[in-house]
C-alpha positions as a Markdown table, in Angstrom:
| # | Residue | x | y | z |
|---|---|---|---|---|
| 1 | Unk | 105.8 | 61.3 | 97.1 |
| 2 | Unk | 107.1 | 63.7 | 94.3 |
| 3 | Unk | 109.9 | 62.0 | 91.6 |
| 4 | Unk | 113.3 | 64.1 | 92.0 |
| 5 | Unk | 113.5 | 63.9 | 88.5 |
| 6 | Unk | 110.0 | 65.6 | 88.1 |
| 7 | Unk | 111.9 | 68.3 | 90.7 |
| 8 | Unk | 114.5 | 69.5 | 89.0 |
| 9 | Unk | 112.9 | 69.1 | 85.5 |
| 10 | Unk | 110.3 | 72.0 | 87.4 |
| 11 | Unk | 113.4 | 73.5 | 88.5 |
| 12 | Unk | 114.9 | 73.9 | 85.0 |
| 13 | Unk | 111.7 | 74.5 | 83.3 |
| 14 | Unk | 111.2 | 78.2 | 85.6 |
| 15 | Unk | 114.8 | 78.6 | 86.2 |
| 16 | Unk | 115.1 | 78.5 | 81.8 |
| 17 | Unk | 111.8 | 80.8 | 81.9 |
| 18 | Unk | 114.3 | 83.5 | 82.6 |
| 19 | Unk | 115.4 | 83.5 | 79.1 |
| 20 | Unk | 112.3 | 84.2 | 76.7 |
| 21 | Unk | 111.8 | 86.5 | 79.6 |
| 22 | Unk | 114.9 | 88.7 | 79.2 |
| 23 | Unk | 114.8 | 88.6 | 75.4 |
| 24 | Unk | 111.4 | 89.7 | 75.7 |
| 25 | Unk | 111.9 | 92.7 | 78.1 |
| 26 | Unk | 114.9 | 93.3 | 75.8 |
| 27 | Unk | 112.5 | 93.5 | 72.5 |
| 28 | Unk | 110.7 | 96.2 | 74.4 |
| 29 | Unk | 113.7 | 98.2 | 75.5 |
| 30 | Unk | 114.6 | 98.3 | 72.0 |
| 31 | Unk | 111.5 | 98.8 | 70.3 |
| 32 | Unk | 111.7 | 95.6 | 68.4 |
| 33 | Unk | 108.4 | 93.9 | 69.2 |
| 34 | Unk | 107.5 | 94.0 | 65.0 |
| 35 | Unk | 110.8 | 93.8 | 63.6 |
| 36 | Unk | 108.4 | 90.7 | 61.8 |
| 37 | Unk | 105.2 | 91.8 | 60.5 |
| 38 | Unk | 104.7 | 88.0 | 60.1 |
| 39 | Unk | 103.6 | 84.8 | 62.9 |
| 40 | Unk | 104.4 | 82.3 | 63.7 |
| 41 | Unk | 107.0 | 82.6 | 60.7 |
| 42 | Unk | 109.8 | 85.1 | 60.3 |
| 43 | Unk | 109.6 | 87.0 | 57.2 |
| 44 | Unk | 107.7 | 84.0 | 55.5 |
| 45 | Unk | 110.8 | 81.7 | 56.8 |
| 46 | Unk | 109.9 | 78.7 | 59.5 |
| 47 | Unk | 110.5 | 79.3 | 63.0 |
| 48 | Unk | 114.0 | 76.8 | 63.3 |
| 49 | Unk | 114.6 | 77.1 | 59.2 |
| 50 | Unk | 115.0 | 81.2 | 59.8 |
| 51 | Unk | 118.5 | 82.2 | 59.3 |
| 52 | Unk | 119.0 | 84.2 | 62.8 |
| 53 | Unk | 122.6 | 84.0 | 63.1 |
| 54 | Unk | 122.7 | 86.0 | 60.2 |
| 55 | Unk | 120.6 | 88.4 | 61.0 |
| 56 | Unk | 120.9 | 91.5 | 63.0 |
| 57 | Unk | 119.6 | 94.4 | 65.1 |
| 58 | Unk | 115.7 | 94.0 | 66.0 |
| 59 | Unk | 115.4 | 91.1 | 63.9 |
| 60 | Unk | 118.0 | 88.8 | 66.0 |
| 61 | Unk | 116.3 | 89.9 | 69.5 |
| 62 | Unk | 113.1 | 89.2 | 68.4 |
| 63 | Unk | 113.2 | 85.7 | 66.5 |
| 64 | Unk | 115.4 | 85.3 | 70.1 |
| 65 | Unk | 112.8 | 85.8 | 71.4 |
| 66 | Unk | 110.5 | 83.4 | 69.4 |
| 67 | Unk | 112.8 | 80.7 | 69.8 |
| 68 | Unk | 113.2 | 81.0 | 73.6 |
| 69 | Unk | 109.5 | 81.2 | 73.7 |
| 70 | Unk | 109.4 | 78.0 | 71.8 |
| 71 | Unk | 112.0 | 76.0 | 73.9 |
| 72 | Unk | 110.0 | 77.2 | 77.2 |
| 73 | Unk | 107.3 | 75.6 | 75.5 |
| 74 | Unk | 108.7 | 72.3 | 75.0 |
| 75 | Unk | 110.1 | 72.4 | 78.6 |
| 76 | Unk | 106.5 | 72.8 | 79.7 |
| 77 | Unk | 105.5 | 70.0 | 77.9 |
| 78 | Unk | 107.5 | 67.6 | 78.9 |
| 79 | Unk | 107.1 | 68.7 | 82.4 |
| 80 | Unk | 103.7 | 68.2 | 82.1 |
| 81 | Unk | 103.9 | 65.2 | 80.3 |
| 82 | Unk | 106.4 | 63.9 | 83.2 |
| 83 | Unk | 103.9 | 65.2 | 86.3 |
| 84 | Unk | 101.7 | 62.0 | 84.8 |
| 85 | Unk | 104.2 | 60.1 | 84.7 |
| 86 | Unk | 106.1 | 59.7 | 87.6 |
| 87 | Unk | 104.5 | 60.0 | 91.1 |
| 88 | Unk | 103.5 | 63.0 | 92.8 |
| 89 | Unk | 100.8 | 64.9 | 94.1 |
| 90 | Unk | 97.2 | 65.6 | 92.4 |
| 91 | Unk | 98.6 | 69.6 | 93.1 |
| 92 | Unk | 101.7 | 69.1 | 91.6 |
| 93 | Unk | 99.6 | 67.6 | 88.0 |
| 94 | Unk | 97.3 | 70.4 | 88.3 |
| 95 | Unk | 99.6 | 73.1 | 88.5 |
| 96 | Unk | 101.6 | 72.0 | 85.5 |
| 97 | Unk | 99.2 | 71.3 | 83.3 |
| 98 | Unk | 97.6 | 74.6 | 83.7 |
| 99 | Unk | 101.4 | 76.4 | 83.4 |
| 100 | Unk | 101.5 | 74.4 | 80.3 |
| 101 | Unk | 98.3 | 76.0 | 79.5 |
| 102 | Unk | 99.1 | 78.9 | 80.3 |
| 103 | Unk | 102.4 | 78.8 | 78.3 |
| 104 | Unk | 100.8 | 78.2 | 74.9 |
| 105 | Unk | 98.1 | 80.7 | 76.1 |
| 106 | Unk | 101.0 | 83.3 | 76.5 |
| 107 | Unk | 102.6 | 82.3 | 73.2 |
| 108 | Unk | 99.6 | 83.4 | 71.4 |
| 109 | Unk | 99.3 | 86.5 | 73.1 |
| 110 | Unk | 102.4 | 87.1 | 71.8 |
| 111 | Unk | 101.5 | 86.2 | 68.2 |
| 112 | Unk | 98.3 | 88.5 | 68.2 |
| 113 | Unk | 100.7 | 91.4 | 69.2 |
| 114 | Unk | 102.4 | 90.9 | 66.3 |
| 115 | Unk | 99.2 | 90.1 | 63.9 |
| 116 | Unk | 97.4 | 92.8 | 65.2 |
| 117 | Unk | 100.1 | 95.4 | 65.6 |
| 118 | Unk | 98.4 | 96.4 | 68.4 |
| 119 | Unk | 100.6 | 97.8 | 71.8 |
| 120 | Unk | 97.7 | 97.2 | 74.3 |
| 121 | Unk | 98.5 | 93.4 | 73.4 |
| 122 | Unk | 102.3 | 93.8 | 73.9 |
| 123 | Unk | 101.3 | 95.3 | 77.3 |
| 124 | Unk | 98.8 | 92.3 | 78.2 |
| 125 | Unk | 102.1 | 89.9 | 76.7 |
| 126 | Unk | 104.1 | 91.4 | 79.2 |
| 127 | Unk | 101.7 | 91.4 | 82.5 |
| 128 | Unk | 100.2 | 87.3 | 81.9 |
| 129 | Unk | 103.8 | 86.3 | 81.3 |
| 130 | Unk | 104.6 | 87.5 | 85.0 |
| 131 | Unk | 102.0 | 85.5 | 85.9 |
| 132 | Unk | 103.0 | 82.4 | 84.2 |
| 133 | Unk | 106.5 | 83.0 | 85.5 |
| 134 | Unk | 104.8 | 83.0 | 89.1 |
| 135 | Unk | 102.8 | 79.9 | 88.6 |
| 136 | Unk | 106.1 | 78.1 | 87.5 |
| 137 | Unk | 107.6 | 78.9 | 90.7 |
| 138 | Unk | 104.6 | 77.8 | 92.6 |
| 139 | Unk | 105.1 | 74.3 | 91.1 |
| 140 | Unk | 108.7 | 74.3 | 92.2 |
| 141 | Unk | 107.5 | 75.2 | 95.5 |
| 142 | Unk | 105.4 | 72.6 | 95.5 |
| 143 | Unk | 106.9 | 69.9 | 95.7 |
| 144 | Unk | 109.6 | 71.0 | 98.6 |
| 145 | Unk | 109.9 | 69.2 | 101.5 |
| 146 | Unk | 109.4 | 72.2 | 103.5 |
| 147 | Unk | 106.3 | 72.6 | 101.4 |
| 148 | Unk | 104.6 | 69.7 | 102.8 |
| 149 | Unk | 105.5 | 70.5 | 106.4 |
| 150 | Unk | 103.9 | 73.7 | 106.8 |
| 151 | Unk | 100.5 | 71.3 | 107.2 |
| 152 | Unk | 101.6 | 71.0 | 110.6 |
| 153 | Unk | 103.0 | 74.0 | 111.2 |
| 154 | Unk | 101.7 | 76.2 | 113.8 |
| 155 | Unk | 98.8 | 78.9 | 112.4 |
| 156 | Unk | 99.8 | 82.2 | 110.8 |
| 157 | Unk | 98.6 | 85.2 | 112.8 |
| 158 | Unk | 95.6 | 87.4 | 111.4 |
| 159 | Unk | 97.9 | 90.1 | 110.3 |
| 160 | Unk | 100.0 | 87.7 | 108.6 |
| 161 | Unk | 96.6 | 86.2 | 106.7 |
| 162 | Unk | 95.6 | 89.6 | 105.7 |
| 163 | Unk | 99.3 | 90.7 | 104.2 |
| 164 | Unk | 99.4 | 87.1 | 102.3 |
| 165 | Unk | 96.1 | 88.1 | 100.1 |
| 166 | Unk | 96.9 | 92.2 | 100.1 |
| 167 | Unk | 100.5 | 91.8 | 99.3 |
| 168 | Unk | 100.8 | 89.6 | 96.0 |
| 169 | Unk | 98.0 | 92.3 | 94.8 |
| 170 | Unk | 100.1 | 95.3 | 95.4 |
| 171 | Unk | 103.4 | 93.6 | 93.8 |
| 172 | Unk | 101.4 | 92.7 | 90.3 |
| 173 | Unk | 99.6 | 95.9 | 90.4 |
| 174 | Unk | 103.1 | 97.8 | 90.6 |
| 175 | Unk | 104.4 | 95.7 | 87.9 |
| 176 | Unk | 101.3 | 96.3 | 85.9 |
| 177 | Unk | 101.9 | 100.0 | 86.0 |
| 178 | Unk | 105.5 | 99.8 | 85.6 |
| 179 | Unk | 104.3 | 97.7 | 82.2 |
| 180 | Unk | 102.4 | 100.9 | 81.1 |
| 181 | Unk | 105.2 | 103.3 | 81.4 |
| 182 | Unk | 107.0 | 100.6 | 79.5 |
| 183 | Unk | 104.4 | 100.6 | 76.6 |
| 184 | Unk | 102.5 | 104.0 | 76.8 |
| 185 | Unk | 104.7 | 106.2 | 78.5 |
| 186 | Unk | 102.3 | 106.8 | 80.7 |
| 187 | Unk | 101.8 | 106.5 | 85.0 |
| 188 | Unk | 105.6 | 107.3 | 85.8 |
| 189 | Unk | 104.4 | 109.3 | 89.1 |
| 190 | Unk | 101.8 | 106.6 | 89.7 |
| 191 | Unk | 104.8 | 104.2 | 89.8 |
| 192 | Unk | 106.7 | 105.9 | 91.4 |
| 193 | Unk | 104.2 | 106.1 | 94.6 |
| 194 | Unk | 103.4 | 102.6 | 94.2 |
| 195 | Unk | 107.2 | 101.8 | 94.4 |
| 196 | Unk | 107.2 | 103.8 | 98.1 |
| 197 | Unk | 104.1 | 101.5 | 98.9 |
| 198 | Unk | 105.9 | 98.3 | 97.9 |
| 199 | Unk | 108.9 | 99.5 | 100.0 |
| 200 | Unk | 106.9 | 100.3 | 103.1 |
| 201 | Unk | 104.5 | 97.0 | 102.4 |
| 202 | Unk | 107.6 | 94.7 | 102.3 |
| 203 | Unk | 109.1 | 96.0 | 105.2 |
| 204 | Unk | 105.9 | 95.4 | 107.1 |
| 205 | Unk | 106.0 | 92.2 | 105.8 |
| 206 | Unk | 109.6 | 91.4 | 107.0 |
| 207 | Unk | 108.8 | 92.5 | 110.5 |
| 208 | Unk | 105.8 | 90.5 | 110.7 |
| 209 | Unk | 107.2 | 87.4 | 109.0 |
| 210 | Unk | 110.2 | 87.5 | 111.5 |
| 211 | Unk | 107.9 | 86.7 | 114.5 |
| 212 | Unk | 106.3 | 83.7 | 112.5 |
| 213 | Unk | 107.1 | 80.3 | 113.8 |
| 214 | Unk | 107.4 | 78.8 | 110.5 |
| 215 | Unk | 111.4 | 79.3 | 109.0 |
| 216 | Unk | 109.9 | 78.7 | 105.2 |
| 217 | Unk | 108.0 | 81.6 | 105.9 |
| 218 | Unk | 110.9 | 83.6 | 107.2 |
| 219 | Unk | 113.2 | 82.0 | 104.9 |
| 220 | Unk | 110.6 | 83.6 | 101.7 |
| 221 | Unk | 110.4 | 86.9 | 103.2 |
| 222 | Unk | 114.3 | 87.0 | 102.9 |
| 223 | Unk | 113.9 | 86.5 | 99.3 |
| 224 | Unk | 111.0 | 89.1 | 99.1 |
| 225 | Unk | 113.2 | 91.8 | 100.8 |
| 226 | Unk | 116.3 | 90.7 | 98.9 |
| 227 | Unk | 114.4 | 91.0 | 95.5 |
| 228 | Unk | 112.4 | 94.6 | 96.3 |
| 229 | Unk | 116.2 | 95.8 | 97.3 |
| 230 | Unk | 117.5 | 94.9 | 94.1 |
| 231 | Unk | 114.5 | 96.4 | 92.0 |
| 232 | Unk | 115.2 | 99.3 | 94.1 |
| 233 | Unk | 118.6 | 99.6 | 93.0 |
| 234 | Unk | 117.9 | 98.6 | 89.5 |
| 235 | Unk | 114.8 | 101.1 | 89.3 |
| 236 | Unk | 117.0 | 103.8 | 90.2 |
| 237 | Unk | 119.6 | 103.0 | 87.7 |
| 238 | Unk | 116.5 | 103.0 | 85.0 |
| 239 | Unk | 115.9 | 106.6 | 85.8 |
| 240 | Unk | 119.2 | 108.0 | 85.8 |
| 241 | Unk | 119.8 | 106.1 | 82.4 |
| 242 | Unk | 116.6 | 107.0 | 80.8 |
| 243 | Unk | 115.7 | 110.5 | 81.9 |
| 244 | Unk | 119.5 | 111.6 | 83.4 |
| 245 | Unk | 120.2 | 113.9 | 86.0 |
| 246 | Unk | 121.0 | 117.3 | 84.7 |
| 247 | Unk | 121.9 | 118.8 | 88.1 |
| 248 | Unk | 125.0 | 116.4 | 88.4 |
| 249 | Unk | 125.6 | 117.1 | 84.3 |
| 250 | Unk | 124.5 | 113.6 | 83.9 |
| 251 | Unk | 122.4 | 113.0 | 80.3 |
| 252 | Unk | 120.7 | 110.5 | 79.5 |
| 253 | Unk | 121.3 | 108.8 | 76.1 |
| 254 | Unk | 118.3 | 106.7 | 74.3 |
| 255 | Unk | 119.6 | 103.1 | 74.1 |
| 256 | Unk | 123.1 | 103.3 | 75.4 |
| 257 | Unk | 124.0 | 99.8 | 76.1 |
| 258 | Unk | 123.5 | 100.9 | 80.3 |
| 259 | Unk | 120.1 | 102.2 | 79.5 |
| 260 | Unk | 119.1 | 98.7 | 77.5 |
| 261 | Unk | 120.8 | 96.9 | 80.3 |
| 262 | Unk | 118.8 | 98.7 | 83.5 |
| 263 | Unk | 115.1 | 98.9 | 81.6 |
| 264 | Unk | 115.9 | 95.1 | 81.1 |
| 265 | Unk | 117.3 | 94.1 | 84.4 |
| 266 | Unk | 114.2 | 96.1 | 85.8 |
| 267 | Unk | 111.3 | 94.2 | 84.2 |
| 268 | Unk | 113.2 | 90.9 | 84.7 |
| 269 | Unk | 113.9 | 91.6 | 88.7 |
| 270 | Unk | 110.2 | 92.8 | 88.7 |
| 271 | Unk | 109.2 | 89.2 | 87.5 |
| 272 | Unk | 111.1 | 87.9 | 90.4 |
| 273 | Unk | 109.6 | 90.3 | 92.7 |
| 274 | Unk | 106.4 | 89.5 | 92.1 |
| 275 | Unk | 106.7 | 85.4 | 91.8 |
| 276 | Unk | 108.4 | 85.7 | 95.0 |
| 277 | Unk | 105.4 | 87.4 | 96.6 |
| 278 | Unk | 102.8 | 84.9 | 95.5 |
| 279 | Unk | 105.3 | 82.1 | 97.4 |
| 280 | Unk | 105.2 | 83.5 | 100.6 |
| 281 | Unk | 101.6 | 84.4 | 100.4 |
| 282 | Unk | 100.2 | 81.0 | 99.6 |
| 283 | Unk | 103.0 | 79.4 | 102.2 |
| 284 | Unk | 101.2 | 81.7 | 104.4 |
| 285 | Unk | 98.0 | 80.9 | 103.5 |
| 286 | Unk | 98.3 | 77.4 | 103.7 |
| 287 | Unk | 99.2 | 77.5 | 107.4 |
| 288 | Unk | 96.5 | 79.8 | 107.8 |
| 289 | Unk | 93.5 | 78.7 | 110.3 |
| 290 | Unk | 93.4 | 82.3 | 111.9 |
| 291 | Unk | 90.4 | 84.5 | 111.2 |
| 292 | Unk | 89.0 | 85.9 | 108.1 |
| 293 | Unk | 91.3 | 83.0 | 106.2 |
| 294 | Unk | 88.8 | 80.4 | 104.7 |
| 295 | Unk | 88.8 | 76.8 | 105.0 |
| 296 | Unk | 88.0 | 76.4 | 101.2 |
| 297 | Unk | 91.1 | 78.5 | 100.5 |
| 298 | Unk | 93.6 | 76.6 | 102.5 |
| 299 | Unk | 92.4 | 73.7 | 100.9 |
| 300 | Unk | 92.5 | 74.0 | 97.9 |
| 301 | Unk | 96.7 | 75.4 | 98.7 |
C-alpha cells in the first residue's frame, strides 16, 4: 500500500518541477544561459549567499534558475528519502531514487553548460530535463489507485500496443527538434512537419483510445489531446511573435514581453506534452498481453 503522504509529497515534487523548468526555458528565450561564467557559484558568491534580489536582467533569471534547480533538488531528496521510509511499492522506490538520480544528473548537465560554454550542452540540458520531468510524473502515476487496477483490466488491442511504444518516440523526437531551433536555429521546416505528424498521431491515438475498455486509458488520452491543442495554439503564437506576419502588417519584435512569454509557454507545454505521452503509453503497456507486447516489458511496468 503506498503512504498518502509519500503521494502528494510526489505530487508536489513534479507539480514544483514546473518552476526550474520555466525559468529555464525563460534563460533560453532570453539568451541568458552564461549571464555567470562561474558554477556552482554566481560571480565567485555562494549559491543562497548571492545577492539575487539585487540583481537584474540575465543575471536574476538565471541564478533563478539555479536556485529552483536547487529546491527541485531537495524535493527529490526527500522524496526519495520518504519512498524508504513509509510503505509502498518496490516500483514506487525504484522510480524515485533514479529521478533523484537523475535530478543531480541534470544539475550537472547544467553546470557543464556553463563551464564549458558550450550550446550543444545547453541543448542536451534542455532535452534530459524533459525526460526527468516525465519520469516524475511516472512516479505520481504510480501510485494511483487507478494505477494498480489496470492489472486486471481487460488487454489493450494490438494497435493500441503498437501506438504506446511509437507514440512517446514521436513526441520526444518533436521536442528534441523543437530544442534545436531553440539553440541552433536550425530544423524549423523539420518541426514544422513533425508538428502535422504529432497532430495526425494524437488524433489516431484519441480515436483508438476511445474504443479501449480501460477509462485511465481514456481518461490519459484526454490529457494528451488537451495538451497537443494547447502546444498548438502556443506554437502558433511563437511564430507570429518571433518571425511576424508581414501580410497582415504584423512585425515581429526580438524579446517583446509576448514573444518571451510564447517561446516560454511553448517549451514548458512541450514538457507536458511529452510526459503526458509516456503515461498513457506505459498505462497501455501494462495492460498489454496482445501481440508483439512482451511479457518482460509488462513486467517490469
Amino acid at each position: 500500500m503506498n503512504s498518502v503522504w509519500l503521494q502528494r509529497l510526489a505530487v508536489a515534487t513534479a507539480a514544483l518541477s514546473l518552476l526550474p523548468i520555466g525559468m529555464g526555458a525563460l534563460v533560453t528565450t532570453l539568451g541568458a544561459g552564461m549571464a555567470f561564467p562561474d558554477w556552482p557559484t554566481s560571480d565567485g558568491q555562494g549559491m543562497m549567499s548571492y545577492p539575487w534580489h539585487l540583481s537584474m536582467g540575465d543575471k536574476f533569471v538565471e541564478h533563478g534558475h539555479r536556485l529552483a534547480g536547487m529546491l527541485i533538488g531537495l524535493f527529490s531528496l526527500a522524496l526519495c528519502a520518504t519512498s524508504w521510509c513509509l510503505p509502498t511499492t518496490k516500483s514506487v522506490r525504484l522510480g524515485c531514487s533514479v529521478v533523484l538520480l537523475a535530478v543531480v544528473a541534470q544539475g550537472a548537465l547544467g553546470g557543464l553548460r556553463v563551464l564549458m560554454n558550450q550550446t550543444t550542452l545547453a541543448f542536451g540540458h534542455s532535452v534530459f530535463g524533459c525526460v526527468v520531468f516525465a519520469g516524475l510524473w511516472l512516479v505520481v502515476l504510480m501510485q494511483c489507485q487507478a494505477w494498480k487496477d489496470l492489472e486486471g483490466a481487460e488487454s489493450a488491442s494490438a494497435s493500441l500496443g503498437r501506438l504506446a511504444y511509437l507514440f512517446p518516440v514521436i513526441a520526444v523526437s518533436q521536442y528534441s527538434i523543437g530544442g534545436v531551433v531553440r539553440h541552433f536555429g536550425k530544423a524549423i521546416d523539420i518541426h514544422l512537419i513533425g508538428a502535422c505528424a504529432v497532430v495526425v498521431v494524437t488524433a489516431t491515438v484519441a480515436v483508438v483510445s476511445g474504443r479501449s475498455s480501460s477509462r485511465f486509458v481514456r481518461r490519459l488520452s484526454y490529457v494528451v489531446v488537451a495538451a497537443m491543442v494547447f502546444q498548438i495554439f502556443i506554437g502558433i503564437a511563437t511564430w507570429l511573435t518571433k518571425y511576424g506576419l508581414p501580410e497582415l502588417g504584423l512585425v515581429a519584435v526580438q524579446h517583446s514581453m509576448w514573444q518571451v512569454i510564447a517561446r516560454t509557454l511553448h517549451t514548458v507545454v512541450g514538457m507536458v506534452f511529452v510526459a503526458s505521452t509516456v503515461n498513457w503509453s506505459l498505462a497501455v503497456l501494462k495492460t498489454a498481453r496482445a501481440k508483439g507486447v512482451s511479457k518482460a516489458t509488462v513486467a517490469v511496468i
